[in-house]
C-alpha positions as CSV (number, residue, x, y, z in Angstrom):
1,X,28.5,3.6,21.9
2,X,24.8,3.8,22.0
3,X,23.0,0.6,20.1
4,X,20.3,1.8,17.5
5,X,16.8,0.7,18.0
6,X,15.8,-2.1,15.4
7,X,12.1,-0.4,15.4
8,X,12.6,2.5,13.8
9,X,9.5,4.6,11.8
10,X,10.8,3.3,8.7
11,X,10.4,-0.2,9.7
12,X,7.1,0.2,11.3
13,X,5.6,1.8,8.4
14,X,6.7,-0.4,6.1
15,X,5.4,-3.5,8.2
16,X,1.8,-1.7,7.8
17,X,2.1,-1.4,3.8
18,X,3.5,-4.9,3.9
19,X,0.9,-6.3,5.3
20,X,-2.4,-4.7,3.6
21,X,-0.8,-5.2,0.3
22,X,-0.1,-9.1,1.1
23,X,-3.6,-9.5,3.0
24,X,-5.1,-8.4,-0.4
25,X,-2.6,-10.5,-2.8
26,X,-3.2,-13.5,-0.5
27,X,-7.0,-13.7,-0.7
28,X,-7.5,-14.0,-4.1
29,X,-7.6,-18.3,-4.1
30,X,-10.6,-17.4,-1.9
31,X,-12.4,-15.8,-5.4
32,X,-11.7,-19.0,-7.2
33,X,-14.8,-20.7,-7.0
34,X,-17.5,-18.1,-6.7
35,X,-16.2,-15.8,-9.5
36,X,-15.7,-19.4,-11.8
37,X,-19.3,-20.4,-10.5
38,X,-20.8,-16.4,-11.1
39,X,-19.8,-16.8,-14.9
40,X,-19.7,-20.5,-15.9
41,X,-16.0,-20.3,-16.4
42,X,-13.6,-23.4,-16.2
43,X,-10.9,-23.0,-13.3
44,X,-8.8,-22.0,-15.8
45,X,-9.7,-18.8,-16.6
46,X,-9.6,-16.8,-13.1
47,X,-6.3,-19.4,-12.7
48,X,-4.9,-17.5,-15.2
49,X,-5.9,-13.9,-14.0
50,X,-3.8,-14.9,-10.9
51,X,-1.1,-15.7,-13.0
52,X,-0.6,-12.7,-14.7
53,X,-0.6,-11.2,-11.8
54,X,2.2,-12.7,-10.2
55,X,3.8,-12.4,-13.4
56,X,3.4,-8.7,-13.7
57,X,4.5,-8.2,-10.1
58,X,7.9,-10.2,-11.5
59,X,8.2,-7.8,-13.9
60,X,7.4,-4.4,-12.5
61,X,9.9,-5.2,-9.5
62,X,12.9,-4.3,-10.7
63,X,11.0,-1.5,-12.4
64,X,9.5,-0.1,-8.8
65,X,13.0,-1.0,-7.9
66,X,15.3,1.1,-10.1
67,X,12.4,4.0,-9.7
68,X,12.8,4.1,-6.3
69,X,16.4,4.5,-5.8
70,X,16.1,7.3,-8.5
71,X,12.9,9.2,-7.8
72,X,12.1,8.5,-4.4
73,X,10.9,5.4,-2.3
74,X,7.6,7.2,-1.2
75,X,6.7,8.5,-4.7
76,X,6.9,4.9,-6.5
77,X,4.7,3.2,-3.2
78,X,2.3,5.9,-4.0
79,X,2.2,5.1,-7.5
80,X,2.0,1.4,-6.9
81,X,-0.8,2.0,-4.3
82,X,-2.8,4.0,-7.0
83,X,-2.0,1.2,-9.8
84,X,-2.8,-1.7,-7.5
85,X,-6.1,0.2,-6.1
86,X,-6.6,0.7,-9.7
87,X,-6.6,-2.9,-10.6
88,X,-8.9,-3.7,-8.6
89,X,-11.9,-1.5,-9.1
90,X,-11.8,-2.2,-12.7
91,X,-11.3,-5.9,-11.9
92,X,-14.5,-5.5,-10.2
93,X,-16.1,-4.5,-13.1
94,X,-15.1,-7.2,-15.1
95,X,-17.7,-9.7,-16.2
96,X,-15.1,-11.9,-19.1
97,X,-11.9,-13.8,-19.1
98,X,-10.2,-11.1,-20.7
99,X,-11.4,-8.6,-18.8
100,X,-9.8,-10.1,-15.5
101,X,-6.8,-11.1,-17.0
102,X,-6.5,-7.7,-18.3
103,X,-6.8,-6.0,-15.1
104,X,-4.7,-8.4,-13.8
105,X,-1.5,-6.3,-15.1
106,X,-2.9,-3.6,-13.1
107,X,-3.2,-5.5,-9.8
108,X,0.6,-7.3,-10.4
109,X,2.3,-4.0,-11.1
110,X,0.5,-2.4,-7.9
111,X,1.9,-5.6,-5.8
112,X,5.4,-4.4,-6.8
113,X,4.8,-1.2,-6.4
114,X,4.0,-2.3,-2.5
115,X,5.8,-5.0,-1.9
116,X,8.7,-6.8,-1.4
117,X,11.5,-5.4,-3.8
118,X,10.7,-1.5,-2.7
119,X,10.1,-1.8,1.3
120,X,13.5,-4.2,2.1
121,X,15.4,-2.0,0.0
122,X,14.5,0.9,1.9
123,X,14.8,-0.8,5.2
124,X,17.7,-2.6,4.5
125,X,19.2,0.9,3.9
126,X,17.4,2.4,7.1
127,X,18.9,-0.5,9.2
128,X,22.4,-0.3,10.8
129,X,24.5,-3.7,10.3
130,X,23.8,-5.4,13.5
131,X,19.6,-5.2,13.1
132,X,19.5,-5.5,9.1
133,X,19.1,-9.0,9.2
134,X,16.3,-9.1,11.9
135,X,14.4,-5.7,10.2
136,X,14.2,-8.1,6.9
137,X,12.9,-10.6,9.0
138,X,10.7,-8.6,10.7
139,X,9.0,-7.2,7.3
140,X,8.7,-10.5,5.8
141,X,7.1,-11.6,8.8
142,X,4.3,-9.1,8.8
143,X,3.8,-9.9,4.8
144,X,3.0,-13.2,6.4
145,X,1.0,-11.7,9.3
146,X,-1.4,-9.7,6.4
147,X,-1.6,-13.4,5.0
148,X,-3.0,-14.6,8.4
149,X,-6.3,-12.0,8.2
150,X,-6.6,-12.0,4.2
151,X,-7.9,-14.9,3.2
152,X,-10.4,-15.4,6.8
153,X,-11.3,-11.2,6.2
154,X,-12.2,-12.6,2.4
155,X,-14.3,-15.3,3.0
156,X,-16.0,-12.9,5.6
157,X,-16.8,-10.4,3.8
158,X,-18.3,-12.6,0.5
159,X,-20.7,-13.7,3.1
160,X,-22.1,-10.0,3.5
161,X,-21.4,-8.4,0.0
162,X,-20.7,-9.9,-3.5
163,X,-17.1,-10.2,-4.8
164,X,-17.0,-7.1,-7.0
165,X,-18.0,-5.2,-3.4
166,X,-14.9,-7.0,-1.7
167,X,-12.5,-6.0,-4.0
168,X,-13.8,-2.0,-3.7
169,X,-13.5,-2.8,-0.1
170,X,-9.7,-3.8,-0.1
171,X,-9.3,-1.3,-3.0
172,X,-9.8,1.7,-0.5
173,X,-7.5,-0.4,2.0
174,X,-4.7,-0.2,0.0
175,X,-5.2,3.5,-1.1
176,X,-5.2,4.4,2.8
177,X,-1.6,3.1,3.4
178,X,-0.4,6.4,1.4
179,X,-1.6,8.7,5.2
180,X,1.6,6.5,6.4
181,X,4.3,7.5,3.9
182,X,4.6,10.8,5.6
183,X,6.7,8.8,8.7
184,X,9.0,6.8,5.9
185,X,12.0,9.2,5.9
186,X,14.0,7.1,3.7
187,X,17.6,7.6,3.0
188,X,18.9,10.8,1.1
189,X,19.0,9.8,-2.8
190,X,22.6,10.4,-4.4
191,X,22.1,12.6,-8.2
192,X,21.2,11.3,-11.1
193,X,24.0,10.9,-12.7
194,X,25.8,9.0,-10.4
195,X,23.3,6.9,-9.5
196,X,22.8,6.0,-13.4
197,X,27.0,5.3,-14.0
198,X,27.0,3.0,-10.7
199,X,23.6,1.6,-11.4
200,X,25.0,0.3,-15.0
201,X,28.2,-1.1,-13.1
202,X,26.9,-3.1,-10.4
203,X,24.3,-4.6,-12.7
204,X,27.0,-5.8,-15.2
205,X,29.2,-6.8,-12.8
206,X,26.0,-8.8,-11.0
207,X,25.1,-10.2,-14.4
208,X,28.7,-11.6,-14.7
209,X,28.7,-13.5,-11.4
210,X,27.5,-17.3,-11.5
211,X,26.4,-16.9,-8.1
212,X,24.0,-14.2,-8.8
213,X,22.8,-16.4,-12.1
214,X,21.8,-19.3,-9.2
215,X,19.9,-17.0,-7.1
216,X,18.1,-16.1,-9.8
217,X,17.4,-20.1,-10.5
218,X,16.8,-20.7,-7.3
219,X,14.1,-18.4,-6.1
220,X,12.0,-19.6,-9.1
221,X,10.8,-22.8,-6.8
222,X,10.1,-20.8,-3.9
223,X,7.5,-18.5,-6.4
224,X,6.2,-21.7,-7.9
225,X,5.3,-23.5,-4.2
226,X,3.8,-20.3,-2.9
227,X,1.6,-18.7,-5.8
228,X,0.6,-22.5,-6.8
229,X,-0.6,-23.0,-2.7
230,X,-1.8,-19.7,-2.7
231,X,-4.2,-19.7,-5.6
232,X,-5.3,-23.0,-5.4
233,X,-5.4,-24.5,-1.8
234,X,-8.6,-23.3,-0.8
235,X,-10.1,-25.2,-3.7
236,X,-7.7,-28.1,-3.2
237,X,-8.9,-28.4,0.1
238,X,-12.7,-28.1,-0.9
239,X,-12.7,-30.5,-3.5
240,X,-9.9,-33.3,-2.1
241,X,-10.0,-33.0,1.7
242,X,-12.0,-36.3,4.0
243,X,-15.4,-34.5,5.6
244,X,-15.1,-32.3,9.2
245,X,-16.8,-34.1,11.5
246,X,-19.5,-33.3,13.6
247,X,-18.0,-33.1,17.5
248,X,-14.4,-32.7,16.2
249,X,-11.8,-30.3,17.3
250,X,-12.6,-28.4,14.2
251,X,-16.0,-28.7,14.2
252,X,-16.4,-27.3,17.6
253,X,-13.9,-24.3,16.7
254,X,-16.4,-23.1,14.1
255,X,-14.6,-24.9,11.1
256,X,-17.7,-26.8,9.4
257,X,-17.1,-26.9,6.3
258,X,-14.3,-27.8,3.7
259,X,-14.3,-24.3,2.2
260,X,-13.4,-22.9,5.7
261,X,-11.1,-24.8,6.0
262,X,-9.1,-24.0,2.9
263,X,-9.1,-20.2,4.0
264,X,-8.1,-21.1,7.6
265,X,-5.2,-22.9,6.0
266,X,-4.0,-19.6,4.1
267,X,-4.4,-18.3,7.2
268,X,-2.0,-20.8,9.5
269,X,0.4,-20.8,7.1
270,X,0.7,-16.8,7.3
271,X,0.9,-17.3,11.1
272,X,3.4,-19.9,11.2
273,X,5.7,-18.2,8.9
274,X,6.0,-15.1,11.1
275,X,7.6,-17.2,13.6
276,X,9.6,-19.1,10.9
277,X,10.6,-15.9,9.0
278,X,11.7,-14.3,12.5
279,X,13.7,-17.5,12.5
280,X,15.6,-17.2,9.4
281,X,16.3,-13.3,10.0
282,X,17.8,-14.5,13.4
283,X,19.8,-17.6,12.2
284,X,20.8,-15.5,8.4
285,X,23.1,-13.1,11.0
286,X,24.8,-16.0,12.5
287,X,25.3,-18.7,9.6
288,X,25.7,-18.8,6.0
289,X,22.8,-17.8,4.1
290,X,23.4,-20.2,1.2
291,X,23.0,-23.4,3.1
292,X,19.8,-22.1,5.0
293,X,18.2,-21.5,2.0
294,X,19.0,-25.3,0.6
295,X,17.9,-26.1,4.4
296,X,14.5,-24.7,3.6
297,X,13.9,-25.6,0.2
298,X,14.8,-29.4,1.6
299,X,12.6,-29.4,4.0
300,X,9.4,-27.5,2.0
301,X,10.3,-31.0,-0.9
302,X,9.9,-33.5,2.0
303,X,6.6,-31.6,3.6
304,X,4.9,-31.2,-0.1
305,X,6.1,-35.2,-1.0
306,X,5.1,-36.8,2.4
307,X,1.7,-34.6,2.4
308,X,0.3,-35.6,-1.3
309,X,1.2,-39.4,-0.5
310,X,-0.7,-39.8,2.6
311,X,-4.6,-39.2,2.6
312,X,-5.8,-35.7,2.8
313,X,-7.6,-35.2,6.0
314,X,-8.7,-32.0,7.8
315,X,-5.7,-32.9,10.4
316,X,-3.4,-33.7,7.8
317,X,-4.6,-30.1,5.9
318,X,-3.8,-28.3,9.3
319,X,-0.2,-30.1,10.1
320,X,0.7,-28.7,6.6
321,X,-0.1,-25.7,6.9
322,X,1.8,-25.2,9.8
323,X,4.8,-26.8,8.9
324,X,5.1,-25.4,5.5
325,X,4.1,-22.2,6.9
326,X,7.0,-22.5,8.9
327,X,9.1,-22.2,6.3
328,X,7.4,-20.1,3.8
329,X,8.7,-16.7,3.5
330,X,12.0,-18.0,5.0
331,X,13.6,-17.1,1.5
332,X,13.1,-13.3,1.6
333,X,15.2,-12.1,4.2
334,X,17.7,-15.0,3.5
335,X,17.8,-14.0,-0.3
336,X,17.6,-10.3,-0.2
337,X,20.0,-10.9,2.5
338,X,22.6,-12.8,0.6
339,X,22.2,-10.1,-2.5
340,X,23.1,-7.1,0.2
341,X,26.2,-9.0,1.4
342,X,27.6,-9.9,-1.9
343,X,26.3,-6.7,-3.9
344,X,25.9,-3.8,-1.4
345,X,22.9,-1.7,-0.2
346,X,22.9,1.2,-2.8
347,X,21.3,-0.5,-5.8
348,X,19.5,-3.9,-3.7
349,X,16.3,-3.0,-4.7
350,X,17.5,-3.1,-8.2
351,X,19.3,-6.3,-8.1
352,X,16.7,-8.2,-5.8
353,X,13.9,-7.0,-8.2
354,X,15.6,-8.9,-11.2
355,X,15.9,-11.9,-8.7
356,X,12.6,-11.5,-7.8
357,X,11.5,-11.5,-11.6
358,X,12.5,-15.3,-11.4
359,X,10.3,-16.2,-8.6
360,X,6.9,-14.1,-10.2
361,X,8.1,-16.6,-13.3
362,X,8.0,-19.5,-10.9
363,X,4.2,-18.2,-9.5
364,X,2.8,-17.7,-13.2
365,X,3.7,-21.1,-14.0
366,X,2.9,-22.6,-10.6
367,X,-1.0,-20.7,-10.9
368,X,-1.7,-21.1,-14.3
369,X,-0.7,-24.4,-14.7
370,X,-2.2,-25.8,-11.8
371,X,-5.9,-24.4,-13.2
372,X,-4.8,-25.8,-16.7
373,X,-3.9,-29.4,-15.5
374,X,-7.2,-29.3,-13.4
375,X,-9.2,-28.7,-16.0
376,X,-7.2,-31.3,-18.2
377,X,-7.3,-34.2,-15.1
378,X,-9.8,-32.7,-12.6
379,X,-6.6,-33.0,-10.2
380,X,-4.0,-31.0,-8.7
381,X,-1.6,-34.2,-8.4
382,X,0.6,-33.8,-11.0
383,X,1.1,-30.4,-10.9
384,X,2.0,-30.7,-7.0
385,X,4.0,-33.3,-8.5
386,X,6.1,-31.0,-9.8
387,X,6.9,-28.6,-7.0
388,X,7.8,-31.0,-5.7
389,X,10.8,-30.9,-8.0
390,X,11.5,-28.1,-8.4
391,X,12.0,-27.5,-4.4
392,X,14.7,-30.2,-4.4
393,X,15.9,-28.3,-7.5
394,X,16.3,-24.9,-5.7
395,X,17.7,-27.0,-3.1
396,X,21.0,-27.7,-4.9
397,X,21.4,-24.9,-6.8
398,X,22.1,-22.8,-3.8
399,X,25.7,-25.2,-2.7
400,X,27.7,-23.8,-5.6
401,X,27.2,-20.7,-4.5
402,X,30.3,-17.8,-3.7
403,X,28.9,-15.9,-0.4
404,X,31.6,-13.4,-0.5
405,X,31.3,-9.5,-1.0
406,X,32.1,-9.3,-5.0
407,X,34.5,-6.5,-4.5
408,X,36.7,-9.2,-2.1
409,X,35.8,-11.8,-4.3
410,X,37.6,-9.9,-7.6
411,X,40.8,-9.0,-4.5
């Protein structure tokens, strides 16, 4: 019997939309300081932009989710490209608070509409049994690889045009992505009707399990660590990291300042993760799923607790980086990996979206509160404090968990 190929157009194309939409999404920490600096604003206020955001890409998930599976996986990316492009020219335009928080509903819903919860459903469904695992992987992986070029392609391009120019500039970026749908042949849609009567099923029966209750808790951390490093790292880094000295390795390398430094770190992290995330898709085929997941979420509460106790160096900046980035997107395919096995394929980007609602709570809080406790203590201590936590948290939640097909399960 001939093996199918693990690249298949599906998978390629959705790697591409992947990774401009998480490019984009993972630059914005880079805007913290000279959109705050433009307008006078405390950290606070663009803090909280970011925050509605992430929460709005929580929310419109399971929305992009359930529209997919019933109109169409192409038609709701295309909406979501035109939302998220959307967001971001008005965003550009903005000159308050408001107006950028605002727009920021926009820019969240257009994540969704790009991101995670749509393209694994649709490749999950694509993939045959053996290469589902790796082809989540491999997607997560290139959400990391936009994350390598997003922040370092930000910082670039402030350095030749203004913010309001950049964000037109990754605006018509994500609007381009829609010449590649054409190639995503997704999976024939069953009728309405029967997709609505199952829909309502495996959603109750979901909501009834305790296992899918603790995925839900669970993946709240993971949103929390990422959105809080994502948003506020570069600034971290600017404000609290020892001086680059003159004849170091990272002088040398170009790396002279503080505030390159915080967008190279974005950047390693994104490239150590697609070597992680490769990882986890490998190992998520051959071992449970549940007790990876506490793996990771152990090790991201050790890196985060051993990093804010020693002194924050330019070395010590870069080991992080690389070892959290090693296990940063780990969750996805491990997650929407565990959902498939327990719940099935048909409705995953349904089911997933709702989980995912839990971690977009976990990255409002993590981003808003870290500008709100700055601007309260003028550090990021406490706050880190607290991921701290939470990781451990997520860590044992995942133990009690059934990893058994439902429909075994109730045999």
């Amino acid at each position: 019997m001939q093996k199918s190929p693990l690249f298949t157009p599906v998978l390629i194309v959705g790697c591409l939309i992947i990774m401009v939409s998480f490019a984009i999404r993972a630059s914005f920490g880079v805007f913290q300081i000279p959109i705050a600096e433009e307008f006078g604003w405390l950290r606070a206020e663009f803090s909280l932009a970011i925050a509605i955001q992430n929460l709005a890409w929580g929310i419109g998930q399971p929305l992009f989710g359930a529209m997919a599976e019933k109109i169409g996986d192409r038609k709701a990316i295309i909406l979501g490209a035109v939302i998220y492009a959307l967001g971001l020219v008005l965003s550009a335009g903005a000159d308050t608070p408001v107006g950028h928080q605002t727009y920021a509903w926009l820019v969240g819903f257009g994540i969704a509409g790009t991101g995670f919860g749509v393209i694994l459903a649709v490749v999950a469904r694509a993939a045959s049994d053996d290469n589902r695992s790796m082809a989540l992987a491999i997607i997560t992986a290139a959400g990391s690889a936009g994350q390598i070029f997003g922040a370092p392609v930000a910082e670039y391009l402030l350095g030749m045009m203004s913010w309001q120019m950049v964000f037109c500039v990754f605006a018509a970026a994500i609007l381009s992505m829609i010449l590649t749908l054409p190639f995503m042949r997704a999976p024939v849609q069953a009728d309405r009707a029967e997709l609505e009567e199952a829909m309502g099923t495996i959603l109750l029966r979901a909501f009834k399990d305790p296992s899918y209750t603790l995925i839900f808790l669970g993946f709240f951390s993971c949103g929390y660590q990422l959105a809080f490093i994502t948003a506020h790292f570069p600034a971290f880094v600017t404000e609290m990291c020892g001086p680059i000295m003159a004849g170091s390795a990272l002088h040398n390398m170009g790396i002279t300042t503080t505030s390159a430094l915080g967008a190279v770190a974005i950047s390693l992290i994104g490239a150590a993760n697609v070597g992680g995330t490769l990882l986890a898709g490998w190992a998520g085929k051959r071992y449970s799923k549940k007790y990876l997941l506490a793996g990771v979420y152990t090790g991201r509460t050790i890196i985060a607790a051993v990093f804010i106790l020693m002194p924050i160096t330019p070395m010590s900046v870069i080991v992080f980086s690389v070892l959290m980035g090693s296990l940063w997107l780990a969750t996805v395919p491990l997650t929407s990996g565990l959902i498939a096995h327990i719940y099935g394929l048909r409705y995953m980007g349904t089911l997933y979206g709702i989980i995912f609602f839990s971690h977009q709570l976990g990255s409002f809080v993590g981003v808003w509160l870290g500008g709100r406790m700055y601007d309260a203590f003028g550090t990021y201590t406490t706050v880190w404090w607290i991921g701290v936590a939470v990781g451990a948290f997520s860590a044992i939640v995942h133990l009690p968990i059934r990893e058994k097909p439902v429909h075994l399960a109730a045999a």
